[in-house]
C-alpha positions in Angstrom: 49.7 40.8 -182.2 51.3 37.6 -182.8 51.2 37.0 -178.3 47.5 38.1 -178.6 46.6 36.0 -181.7 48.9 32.6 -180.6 47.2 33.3 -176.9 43.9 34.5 -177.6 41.8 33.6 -174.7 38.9 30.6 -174.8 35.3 31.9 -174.4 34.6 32.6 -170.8 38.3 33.1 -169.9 38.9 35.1 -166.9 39.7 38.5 -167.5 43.2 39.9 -168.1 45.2 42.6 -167.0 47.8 41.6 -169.2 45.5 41.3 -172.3 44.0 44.3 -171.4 47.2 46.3 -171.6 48.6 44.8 -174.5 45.5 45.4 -176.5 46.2 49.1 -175.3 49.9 49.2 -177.4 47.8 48.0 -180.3 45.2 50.5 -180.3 47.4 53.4 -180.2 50.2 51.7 -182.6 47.1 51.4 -184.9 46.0 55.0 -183.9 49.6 56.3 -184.8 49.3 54.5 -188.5 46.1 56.3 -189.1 44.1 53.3 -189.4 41.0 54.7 -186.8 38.4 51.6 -186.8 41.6 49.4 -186.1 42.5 51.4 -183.3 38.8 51.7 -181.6 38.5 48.0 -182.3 41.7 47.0 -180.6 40.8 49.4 -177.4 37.2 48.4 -177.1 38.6 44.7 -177.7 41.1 46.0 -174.1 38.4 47.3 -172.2 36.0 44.0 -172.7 39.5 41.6 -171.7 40.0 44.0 -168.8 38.7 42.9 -165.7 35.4 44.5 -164.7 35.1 47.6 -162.2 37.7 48.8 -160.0 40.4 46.5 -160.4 41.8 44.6 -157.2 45.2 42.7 -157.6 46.6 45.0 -161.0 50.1 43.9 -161.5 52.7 46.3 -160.4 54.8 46.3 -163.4 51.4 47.5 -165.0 50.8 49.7 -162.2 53.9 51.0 -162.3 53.2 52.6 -165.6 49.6 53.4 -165.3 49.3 56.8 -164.6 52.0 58.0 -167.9 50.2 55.3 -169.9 46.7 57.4 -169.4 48.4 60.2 -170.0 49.6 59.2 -173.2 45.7 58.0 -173.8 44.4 61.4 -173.2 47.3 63.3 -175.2 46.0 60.7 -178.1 42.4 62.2 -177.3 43.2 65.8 -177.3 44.3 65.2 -181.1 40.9 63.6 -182.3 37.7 65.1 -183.0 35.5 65.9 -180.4 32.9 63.8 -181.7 35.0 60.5 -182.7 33.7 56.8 -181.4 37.5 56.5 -181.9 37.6 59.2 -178.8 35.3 57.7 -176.6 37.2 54.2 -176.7 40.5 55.5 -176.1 39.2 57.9 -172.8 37.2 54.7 -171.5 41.0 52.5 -171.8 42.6 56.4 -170.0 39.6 55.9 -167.1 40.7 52.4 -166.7 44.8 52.6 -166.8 43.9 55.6 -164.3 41.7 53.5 -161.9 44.4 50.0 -161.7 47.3 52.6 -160.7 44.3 54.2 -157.9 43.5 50.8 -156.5 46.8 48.7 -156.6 48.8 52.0 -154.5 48.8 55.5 -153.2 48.2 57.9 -155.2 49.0 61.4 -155.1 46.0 64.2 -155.9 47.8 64.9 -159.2 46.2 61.1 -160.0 42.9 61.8 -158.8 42.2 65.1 -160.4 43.7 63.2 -163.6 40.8 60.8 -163.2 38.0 62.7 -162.7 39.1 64.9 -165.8 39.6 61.8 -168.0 36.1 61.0 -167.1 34.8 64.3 -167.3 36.1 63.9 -170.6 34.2 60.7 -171.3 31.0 61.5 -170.5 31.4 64.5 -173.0 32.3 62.1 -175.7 29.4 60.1 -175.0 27.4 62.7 -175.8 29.0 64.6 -178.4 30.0 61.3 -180.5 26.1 60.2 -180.0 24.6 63.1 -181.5 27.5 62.9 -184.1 26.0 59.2 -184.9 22.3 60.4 -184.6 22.6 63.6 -187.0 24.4 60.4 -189.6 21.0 58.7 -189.1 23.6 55.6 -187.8 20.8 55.3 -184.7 22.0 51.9 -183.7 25.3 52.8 -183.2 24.5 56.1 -181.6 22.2 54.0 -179.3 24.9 51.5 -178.4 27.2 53.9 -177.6 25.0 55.6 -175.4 24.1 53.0 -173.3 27.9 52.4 -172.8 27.4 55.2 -170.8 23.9 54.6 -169.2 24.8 51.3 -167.9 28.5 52.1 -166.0 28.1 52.6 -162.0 30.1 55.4 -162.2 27.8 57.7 -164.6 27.1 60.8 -162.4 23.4 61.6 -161.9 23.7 65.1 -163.1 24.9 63.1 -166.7 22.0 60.2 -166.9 18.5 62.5 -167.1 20.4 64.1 -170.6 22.1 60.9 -171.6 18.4 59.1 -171.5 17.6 61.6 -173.1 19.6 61.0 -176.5 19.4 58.0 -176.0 15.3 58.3 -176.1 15.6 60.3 -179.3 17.3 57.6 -181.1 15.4 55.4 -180.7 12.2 57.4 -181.7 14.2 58.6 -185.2 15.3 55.4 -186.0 12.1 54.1 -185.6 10.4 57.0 -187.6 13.1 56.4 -190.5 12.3 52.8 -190.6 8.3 53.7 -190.9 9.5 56.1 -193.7 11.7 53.6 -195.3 8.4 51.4 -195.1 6.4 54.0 -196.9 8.7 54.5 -199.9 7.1 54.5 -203.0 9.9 52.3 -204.4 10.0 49.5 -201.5 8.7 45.9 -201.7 6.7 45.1 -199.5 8.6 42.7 -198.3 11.1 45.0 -197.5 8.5 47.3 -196.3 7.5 44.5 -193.5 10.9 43.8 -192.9 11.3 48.1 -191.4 8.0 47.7 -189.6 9.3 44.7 -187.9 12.3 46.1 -186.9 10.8 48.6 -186.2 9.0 46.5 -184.0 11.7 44.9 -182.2 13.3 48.2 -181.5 10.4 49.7 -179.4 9.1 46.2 -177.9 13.1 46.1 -176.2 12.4 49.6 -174.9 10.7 50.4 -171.7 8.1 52.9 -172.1 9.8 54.9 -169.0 13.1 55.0 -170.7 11.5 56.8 -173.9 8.5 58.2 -172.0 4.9 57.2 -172.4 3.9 59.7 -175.3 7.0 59.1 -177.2 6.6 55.1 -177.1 3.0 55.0 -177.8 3.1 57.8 -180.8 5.9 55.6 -182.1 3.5 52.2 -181.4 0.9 54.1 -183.7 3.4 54.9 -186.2 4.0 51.4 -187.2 0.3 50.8 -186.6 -0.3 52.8 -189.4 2.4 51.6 -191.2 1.3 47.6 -191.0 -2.4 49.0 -191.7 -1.6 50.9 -195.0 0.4 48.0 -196.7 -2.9 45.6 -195.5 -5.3 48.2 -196.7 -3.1 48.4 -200.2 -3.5 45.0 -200.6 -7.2 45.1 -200.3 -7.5 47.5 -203.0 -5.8 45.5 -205.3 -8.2 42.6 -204.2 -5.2 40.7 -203.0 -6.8 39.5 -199.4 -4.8 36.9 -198.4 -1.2 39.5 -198.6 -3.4 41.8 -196.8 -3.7 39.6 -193.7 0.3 39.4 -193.0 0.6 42.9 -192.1 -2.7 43.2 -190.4 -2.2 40.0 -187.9 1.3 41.9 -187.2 -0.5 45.1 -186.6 -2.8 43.4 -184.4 -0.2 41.9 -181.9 1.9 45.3 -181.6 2.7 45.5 -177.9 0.2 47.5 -175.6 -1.3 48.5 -178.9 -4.4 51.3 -178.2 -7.6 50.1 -177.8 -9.4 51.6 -179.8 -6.8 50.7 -182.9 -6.5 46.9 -182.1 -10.9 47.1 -182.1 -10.1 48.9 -186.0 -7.4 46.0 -186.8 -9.8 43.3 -185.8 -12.9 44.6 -187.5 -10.9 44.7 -190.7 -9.2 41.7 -190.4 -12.4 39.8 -189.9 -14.0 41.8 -192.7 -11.3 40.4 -194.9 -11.3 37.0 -194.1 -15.1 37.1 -195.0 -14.6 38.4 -198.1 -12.1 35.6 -198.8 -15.0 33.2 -197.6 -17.1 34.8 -200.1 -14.4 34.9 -202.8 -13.8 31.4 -202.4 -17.6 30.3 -202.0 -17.7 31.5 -206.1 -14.4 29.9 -206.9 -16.1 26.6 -205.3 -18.7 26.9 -206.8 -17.4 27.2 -210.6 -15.2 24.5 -209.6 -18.3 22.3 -209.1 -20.3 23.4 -212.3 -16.8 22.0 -214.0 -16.8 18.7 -211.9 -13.4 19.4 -210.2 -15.2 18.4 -206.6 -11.0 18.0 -205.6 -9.8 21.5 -206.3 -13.2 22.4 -204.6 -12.2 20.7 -201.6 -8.9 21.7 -201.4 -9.9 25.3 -201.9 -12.1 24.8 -198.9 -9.3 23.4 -196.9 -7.2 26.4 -198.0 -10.2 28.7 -196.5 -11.2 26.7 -193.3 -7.3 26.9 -192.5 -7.2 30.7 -192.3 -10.2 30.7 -190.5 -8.2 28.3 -188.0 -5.1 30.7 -188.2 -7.0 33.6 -187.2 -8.3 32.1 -184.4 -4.9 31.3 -183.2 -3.7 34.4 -183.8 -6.2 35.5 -181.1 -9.2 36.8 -182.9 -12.7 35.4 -181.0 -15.7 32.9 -182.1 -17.8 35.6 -182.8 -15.9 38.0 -184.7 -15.3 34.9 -187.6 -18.7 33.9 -187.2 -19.5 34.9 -190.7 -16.8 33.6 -192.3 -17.5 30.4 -190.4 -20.9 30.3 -191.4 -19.9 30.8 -195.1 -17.5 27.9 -195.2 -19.6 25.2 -193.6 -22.2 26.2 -196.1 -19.2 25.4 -198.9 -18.6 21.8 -197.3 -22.0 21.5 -197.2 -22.5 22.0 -201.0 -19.2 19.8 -201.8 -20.5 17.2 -200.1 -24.0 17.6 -201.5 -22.2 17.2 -204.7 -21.5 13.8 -206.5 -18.4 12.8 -207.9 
């Protein structure tokens, strides 16, 4: 540790056999003193300072000791549970020691059939320690894990279709969790906004192939319904301007449905005219008290979320009331003396 910590490398140093190896000791030292996020921290840190793919110009001295190193890796395995991260970072460091002593010499079939049983073994612990992760509702780590696997060369094809599978699965629970979090009787709404947008982000950075058409658009409607229920709340308790967060972020869901962004724009405009009209009385008992100022500012405060809906994308003629409305409140300010 001192070596690693007094040498650490500098960001975008080249990648190190040397690092890699020594990061190794410290994972399974760690491993050995029962301390089990230190030891899949310390091998995942090996396997990102290892250099990438199949591993040209290994030292020999490293070589040298490849093969009884991986062996020692998968001995450590055989001990863990079947579903441990911890597992699945000490086989990927086993597939790695395995493919420097391939590449850098000869090696007998006992090496080979080594290898393709250490990764045999890895692609099991993908899967088992992501449905492990997935049943603890820990979906983003579940996901992460997974595409570990998804995105190595060496993945066989047989593996990937039930791989992409889990991997589809996570994301469609942790996005249904998040909607339920945002439904809880006992959460803020801006903590409910905060799941729906993260929500959000979660599908918008998924392909629609990778969790398949029905399963991404159900989950778009989902938080549809979410954003629309906390802007519909808000209208019921004749709080208009809340309401129109949550319905401008319904409204700009990705490939959102027709038919539900023609429901998110009727009610969104219906609400912004019922501002208009709320704030048409307000003017006009602002007036009757000669505070032609506040009047005018409360004007401003509705001509400026007629602007912002506009921006947000919503057309002439689906704010043309509400339009209408507020220049007929200029015009009465400005009819009005000081």
């Amino acid at each position: 540790m001192p070596h690693l910590e007094a040498g650490g490398p500098a960001e975008g140093a080249e990648p190190s056999f040397i690092r890699a190896a020594l990061w190794t000791v410290v994972g399974v030292s760690r491993h050995a003193l029962g301390d089990i996020e230190g030891a899949q921290g310390a091998l995942e840190t090996g396997v990102r300072a290892a250099p990438d793919g199949v591993s040209e110009g290994c030292p020999q001295r490293i070589a040298a000791v490849a093969e009884p190193a991986a062996r020692g890796l998968l001995e450590a395995a055989d001990t863990m549970s079947a579903t441990a991260e911890e597992r699945v970072a000490v086989l990927r460091m086993a597939v790695l020691w395995l493919e420097w002593r391939i590449v850098a010499a000869p090696a007998g079939e006992d090496v080979s059939v080594l290898l393709d049983r250490a990764r045999e073994a890895l692609w099991d612990g993908y899967a088992l320690a992501g449905r492990w992760l997935m049943r603890r509702r820990r979906f983003t780590q579940a996901r992460e894990l997974v595409r570990q696997a998804l995105d190595s060369e060496d993945l066989p094809a047989a593996r990937r279709a039930p791989l992409a599978e889990l991997a589809a699965r996570c994301i469609v629970r942790q996005i249904g969790r998040l909607v339920a979090t945002a439904r809880g009787t006992e959460t803020t709404e801006a903590d409910a906004l905060d799941a729906l947008e993260r929500a959000r982000e979660i599908l918008a950075a998924s392909s629609v192939d990778a969790v398949t058409p029905g399963r991404w658009h159900g989950a778009n409607r989902r938080i549809w319904n979410g954003y629309m229920r906390h802007g519909r709340r808000d209208i019921v308790a004749f709080d208009l301007e809340a309401a129109l967060r949550p319905l401008f972020r319904a409204l700009h869901l990705r490939d959102l449905d027709p038919g539900l962004e023609r429901k998110t724009r009727e009610l969104l405009a219906r609400t912004i005219e019922r501002i208009s009209d709320g704030a048409g009385e307000r003017i006009d008992r602002l007036l009757e008290a000669g505070d032609r100022d506040a009047a005018m500012r409360r004007w401003q405060d509705v001509r400026g979320i007629i602007q912002t809906a506009r921006d947000q994308g919503l057309s002439h003629e689906e704010l043309a009331q509400a339009f209408g409305r507020a220049q007929k409140m200029l015009e009465h300010i400005e009819a009005t003396k000081r």
